[in-house]
C-alpha distance (Angstrom), angle and dihedral (degrees) to the residues before:
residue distance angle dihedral
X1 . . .
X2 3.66 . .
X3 3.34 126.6 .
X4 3.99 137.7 -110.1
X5 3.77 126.0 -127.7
X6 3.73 89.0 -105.3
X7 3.61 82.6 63.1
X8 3.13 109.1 70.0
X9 3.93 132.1 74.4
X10 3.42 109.2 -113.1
X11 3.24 113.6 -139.1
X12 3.51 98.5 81.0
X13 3.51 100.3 68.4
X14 4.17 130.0 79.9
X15 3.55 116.5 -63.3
X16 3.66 80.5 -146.6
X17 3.73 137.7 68.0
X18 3.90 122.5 -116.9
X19 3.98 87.0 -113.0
X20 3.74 89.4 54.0
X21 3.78 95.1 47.1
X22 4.45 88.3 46.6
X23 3.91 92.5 49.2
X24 4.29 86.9 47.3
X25 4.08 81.9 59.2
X26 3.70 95.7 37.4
X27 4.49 91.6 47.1
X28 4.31 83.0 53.0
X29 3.95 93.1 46.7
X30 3.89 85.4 51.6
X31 4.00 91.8 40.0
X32 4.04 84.0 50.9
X33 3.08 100.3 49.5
X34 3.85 97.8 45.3
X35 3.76 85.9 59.2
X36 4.00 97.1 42.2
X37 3.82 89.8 48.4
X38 4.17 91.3 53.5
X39 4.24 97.8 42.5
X40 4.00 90.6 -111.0
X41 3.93 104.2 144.4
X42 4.03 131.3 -123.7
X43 3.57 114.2 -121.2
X44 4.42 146.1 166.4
X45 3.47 135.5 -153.8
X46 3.51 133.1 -176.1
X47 3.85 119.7 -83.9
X48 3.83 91.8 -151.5
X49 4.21 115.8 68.0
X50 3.71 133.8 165.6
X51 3.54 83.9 -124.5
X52 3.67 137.3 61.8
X53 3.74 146.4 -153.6
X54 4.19 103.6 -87.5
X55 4.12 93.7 -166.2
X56 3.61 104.4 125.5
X57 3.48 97.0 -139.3
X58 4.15 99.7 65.3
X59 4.05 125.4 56.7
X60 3.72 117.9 -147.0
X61 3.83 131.0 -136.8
X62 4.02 116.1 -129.6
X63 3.50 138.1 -173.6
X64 4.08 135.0 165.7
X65 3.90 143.7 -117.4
X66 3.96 130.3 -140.4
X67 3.69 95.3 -138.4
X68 3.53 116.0 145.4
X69 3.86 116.7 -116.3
X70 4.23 99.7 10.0
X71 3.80 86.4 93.5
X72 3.51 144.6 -77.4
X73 4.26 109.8 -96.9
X74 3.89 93.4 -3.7
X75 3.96 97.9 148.6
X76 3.98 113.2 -135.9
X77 3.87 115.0 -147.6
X78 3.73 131.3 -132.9
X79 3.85 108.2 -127.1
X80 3.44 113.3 -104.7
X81 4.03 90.0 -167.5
X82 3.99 119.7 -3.3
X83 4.12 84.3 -132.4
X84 3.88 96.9 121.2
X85 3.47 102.7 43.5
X86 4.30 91.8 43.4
X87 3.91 82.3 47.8
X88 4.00 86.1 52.9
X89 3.86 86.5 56.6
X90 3.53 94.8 49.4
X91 3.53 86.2 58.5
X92 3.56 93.3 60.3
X93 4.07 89.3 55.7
X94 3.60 106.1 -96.7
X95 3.65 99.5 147.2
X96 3.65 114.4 -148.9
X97 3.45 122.1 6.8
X98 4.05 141.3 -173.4
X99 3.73 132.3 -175.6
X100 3.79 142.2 -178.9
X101 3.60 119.2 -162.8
X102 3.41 147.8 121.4
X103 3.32 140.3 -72.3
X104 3.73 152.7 -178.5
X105 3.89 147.4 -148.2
X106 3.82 122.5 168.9
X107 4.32 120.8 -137.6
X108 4.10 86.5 37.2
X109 3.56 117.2 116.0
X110 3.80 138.2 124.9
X111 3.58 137.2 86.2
X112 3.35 99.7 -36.3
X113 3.86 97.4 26.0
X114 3.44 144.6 79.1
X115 3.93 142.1 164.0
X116 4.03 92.6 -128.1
X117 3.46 114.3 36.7
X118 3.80 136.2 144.8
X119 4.21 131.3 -106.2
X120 3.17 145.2 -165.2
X121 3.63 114.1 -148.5
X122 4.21 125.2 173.8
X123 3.68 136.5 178.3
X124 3.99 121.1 -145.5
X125 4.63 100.0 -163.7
X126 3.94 103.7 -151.8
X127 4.55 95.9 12.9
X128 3.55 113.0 112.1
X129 4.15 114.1 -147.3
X130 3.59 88.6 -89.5
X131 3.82 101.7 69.4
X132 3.88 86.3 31.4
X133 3.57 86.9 69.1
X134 3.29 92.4 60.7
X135 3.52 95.3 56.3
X136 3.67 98.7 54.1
X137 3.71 82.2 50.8
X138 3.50 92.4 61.4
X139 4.03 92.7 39.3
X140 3.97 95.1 56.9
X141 4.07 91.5 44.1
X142 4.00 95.6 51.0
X143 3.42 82.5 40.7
X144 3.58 106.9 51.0
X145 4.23 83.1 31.4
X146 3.81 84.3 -127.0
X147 4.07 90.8 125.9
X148 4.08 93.0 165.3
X149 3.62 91.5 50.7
X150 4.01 111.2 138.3
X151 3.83 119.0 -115.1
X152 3.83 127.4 -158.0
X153 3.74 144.6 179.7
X154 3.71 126.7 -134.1
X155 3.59 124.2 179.6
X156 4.32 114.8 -140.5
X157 3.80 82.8 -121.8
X158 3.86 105.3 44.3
X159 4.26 84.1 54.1
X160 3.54 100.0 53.9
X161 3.97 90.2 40.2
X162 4.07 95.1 53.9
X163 3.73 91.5 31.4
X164 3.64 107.8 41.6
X165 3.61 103.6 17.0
X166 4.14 96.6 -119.2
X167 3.65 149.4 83.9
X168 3.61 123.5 -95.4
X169 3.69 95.8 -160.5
X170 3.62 97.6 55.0
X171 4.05 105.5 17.8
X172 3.90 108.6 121.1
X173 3.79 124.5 -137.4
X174 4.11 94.6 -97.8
X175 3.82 90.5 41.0
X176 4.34 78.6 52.4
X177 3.70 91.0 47.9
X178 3.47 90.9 48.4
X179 3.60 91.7 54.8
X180 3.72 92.7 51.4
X181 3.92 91.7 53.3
X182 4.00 96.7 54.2
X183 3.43 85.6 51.3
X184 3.47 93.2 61.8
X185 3.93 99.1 -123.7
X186 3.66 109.8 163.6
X187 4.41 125.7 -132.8
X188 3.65 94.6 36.2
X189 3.73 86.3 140.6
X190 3.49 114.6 118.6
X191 3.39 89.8 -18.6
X192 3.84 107.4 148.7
X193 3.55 119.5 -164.3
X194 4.25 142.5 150.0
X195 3.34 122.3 -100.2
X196 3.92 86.0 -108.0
X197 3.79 83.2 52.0
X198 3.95 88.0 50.6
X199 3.64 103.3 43.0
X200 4.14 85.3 48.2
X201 3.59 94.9 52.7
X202 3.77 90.1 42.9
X203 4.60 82.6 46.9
X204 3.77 92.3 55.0
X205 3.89 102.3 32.7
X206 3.64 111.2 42.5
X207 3.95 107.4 13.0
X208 3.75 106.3 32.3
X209 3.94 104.7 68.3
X210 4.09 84.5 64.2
X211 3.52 92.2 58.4
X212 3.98 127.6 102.7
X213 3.96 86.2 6.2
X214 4.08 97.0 168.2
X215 3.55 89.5 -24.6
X216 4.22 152.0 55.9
X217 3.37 105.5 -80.7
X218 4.15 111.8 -170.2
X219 3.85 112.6 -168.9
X220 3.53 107.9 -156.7
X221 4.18 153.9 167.5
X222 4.06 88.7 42.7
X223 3.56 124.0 -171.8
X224 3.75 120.6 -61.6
X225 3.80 92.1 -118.3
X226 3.50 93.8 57.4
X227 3.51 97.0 46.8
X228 4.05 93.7 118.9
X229 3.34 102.9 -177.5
X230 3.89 107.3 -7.4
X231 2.99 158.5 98.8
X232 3.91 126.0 -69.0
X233 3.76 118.9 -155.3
X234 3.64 122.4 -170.4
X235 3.74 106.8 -174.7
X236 3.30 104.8 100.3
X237 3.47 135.6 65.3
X238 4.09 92.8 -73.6
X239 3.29 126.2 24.1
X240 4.65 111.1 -106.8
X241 3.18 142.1 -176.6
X242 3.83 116.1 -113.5
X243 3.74 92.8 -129.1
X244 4.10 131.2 117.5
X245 3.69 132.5 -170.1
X246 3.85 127.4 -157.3
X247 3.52 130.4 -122.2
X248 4.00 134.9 -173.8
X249 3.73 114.9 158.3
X250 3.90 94.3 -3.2
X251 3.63 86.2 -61.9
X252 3.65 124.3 126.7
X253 3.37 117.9 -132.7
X254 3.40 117.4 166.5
X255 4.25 133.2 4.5
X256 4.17 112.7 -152.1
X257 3.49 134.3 -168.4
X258 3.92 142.6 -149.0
X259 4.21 74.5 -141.3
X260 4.14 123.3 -126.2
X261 3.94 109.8 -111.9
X262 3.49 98.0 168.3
X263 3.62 116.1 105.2
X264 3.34 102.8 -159.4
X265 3.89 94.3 48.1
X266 3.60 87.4 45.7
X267 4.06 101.0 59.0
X268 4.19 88.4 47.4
X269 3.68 88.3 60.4
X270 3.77 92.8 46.9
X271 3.51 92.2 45.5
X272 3.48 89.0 49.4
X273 3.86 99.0 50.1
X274 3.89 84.3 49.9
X275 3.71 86.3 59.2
X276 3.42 100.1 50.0
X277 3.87 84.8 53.3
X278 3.76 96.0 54.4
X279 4.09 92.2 52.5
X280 3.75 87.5 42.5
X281 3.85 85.7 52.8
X282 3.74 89.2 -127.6
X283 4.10 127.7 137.8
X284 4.00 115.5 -77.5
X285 3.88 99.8 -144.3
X286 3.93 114.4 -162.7
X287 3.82 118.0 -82.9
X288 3.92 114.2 -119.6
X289 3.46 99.7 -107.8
X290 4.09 84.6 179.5
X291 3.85 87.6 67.8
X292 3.77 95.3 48.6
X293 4.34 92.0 46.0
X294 3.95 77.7 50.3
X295 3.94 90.2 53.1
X296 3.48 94.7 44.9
X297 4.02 91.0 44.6
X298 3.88 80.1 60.7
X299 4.06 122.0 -99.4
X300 4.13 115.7 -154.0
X301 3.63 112.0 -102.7
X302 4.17 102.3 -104.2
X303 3.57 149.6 127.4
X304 3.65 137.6 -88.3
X305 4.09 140.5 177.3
X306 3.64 129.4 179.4
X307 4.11 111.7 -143.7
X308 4.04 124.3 -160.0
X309 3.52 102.3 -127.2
X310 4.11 91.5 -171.5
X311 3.97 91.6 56.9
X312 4.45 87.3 41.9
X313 4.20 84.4 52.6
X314 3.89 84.4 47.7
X315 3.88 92.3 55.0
X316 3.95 89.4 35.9
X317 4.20 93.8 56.6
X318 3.78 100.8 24.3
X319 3.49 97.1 -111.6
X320 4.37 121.8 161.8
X321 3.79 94.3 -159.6
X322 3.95 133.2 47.1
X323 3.96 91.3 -138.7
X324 4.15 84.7 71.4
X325 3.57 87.0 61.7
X326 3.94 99.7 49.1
X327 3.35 132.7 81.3
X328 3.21 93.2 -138.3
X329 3.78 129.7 -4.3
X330 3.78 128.7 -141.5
X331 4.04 93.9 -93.0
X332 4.11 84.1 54.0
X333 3.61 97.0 34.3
């Protein structure tokens, strides 16, 4: 006798709905043809490395092989972004190049996040971050098919000035905490962070839900110390790092760089990251010594973002959690 819908357990089935699954397909023919219409190539790298990401702030996913002479235990990591090895190609001369994929970062999940979930990443050899953001602008409306959607530029500094009355750049950790407490954010006591730790809590508590209201909204020039993996410029009247985030509905979508090709500069900030990690008591995952020999081979100056394409087919259908825009989520999986 077959059986009714009410029948059947229901975790097996999609976390999302067939409409959800057909506008995922329809958001990647859009993304593809973007890219094929503009010359930027398709490319794939592998998820698993020897290496992993060292940023503090993200925890990678590892696994091993049983293949006879790579070495007994030697842990292989999940990418958490396929940045190094794309970079490695651009090394090589590729000129511009694209990628979806996924990727995965362990202790993230919520309505927004989720270990496994799928990027969009693209290089732009001889842009600077400037023009780049232009081109994500360009991306998101084609992709969302909102072409008369408004676009705006807010520097890191200019946010925290109108919103929270101070100045990142020179704002001390009590003059932070301060901040935090007139703006009514609960289990401040004892709660002992950096001032990178302040000004993001600050970012994502108080200033973020106004961003991308109706519109693009690209946060950009961030502080030096959280410059990640970009660019630092030092000709103005303070010192930023040439990086931008995206915003649409005080969600961020996508983080972009003026990218790092010094080598030198490059292994200091690893090393430091690692650092961090050891007096945070935290693992201390191999550098990717194939990214810095790419460095050193000589990269072309460019620019680069990475853009959640799970959180983008949120906006696109309307959806309030992730798991309506997954075929299956991690419980289902």
């Amino acid at each position: 006798m077959p059986r009714t819908e009410s029948d059947v357990p229901g975790d097996w089935r999609p976390s999302a709905r067939l409409t959800a699954i057909q506008a995922r397909a329809e958001l990647y023919a859009r993304i593809r043809g973007f890219f094929s219409a503009s010359g930027v190539l398709e490319v794939e790298t592998p998820i698993l490395s020897r290496s992993a990401v060292t940023d503090p702030a993200l925890s990678s996913l590892s696994t091993q092989v049983a293949i006879a002479g790579f070495g007994s235990g030697r842990p292989l990591y999940l990418q958490t972004s396929p940045e190094f090895a794309m970079k490695r190609l651009l090394a090589t001369g590729t000129g511009p190049i694209y990628q979806i994929c996924k990727v995965f970062r362990d202790e993230e999940r919520g309505r927004r996040h989720h270990p496994e979930f799928s990027l969009l990443e693209w290089y732009r050899p001889g842009w600077d971050y400037g023009r780049l953001m232009d081109d994500v602008g360009a991306l998101v409306r084609l992709a969302l098919d909102r072409p008369a959607m408004p676009v705006e530029r807010v520097t890191y500094r200019d946010l925290f000035r109108d919103g929270l009355g101070l100045d990142p750049w020179h704002a001390g950790i009590a003059q932070l905490r301060e901040a935090a407490g007139r703006a009514g954010l609960r289990g401040l006591d004892g709660l002992e962070l950096d001032r990178d730790g302040w000004l993001d809590l600050l970012l994502t508590q108080c200033l973020e839900p106004g961003l991308g209201q109706g519109r693009l909204t690209f946060l950009c020039d961030y502080p030096p110390s959280q410059a990640a993996l970009s660019r630092v410029r030092t000709s103005g009247e303070v010192a930023v790092a040439e990086r931008f985030e995206l915003y649409i509905d005080g969600v961020e979508l996508a983080n972009g760089f003026g990218e790092l090709v010094d080598v030198g500069e490059q292994r200091a900030r690893f090393q430091a990251d690692l650092a961090l990690r050891r007096a945070q008591g935290r693992p201390e995952p191999p550098i990717d010594e194939f990214l810095l020999d790419a460095l050193d081979h000589g990269m072309p100056e460019c620019a680069g973002v990475a853009l959640g394409l799970d959180r983008l087919l949120m906006i696109a259908t309307g959806a309030e959690s992730i798991d309506a825009v997954l075929s299956f989520a991690i419980e289902r999986a």
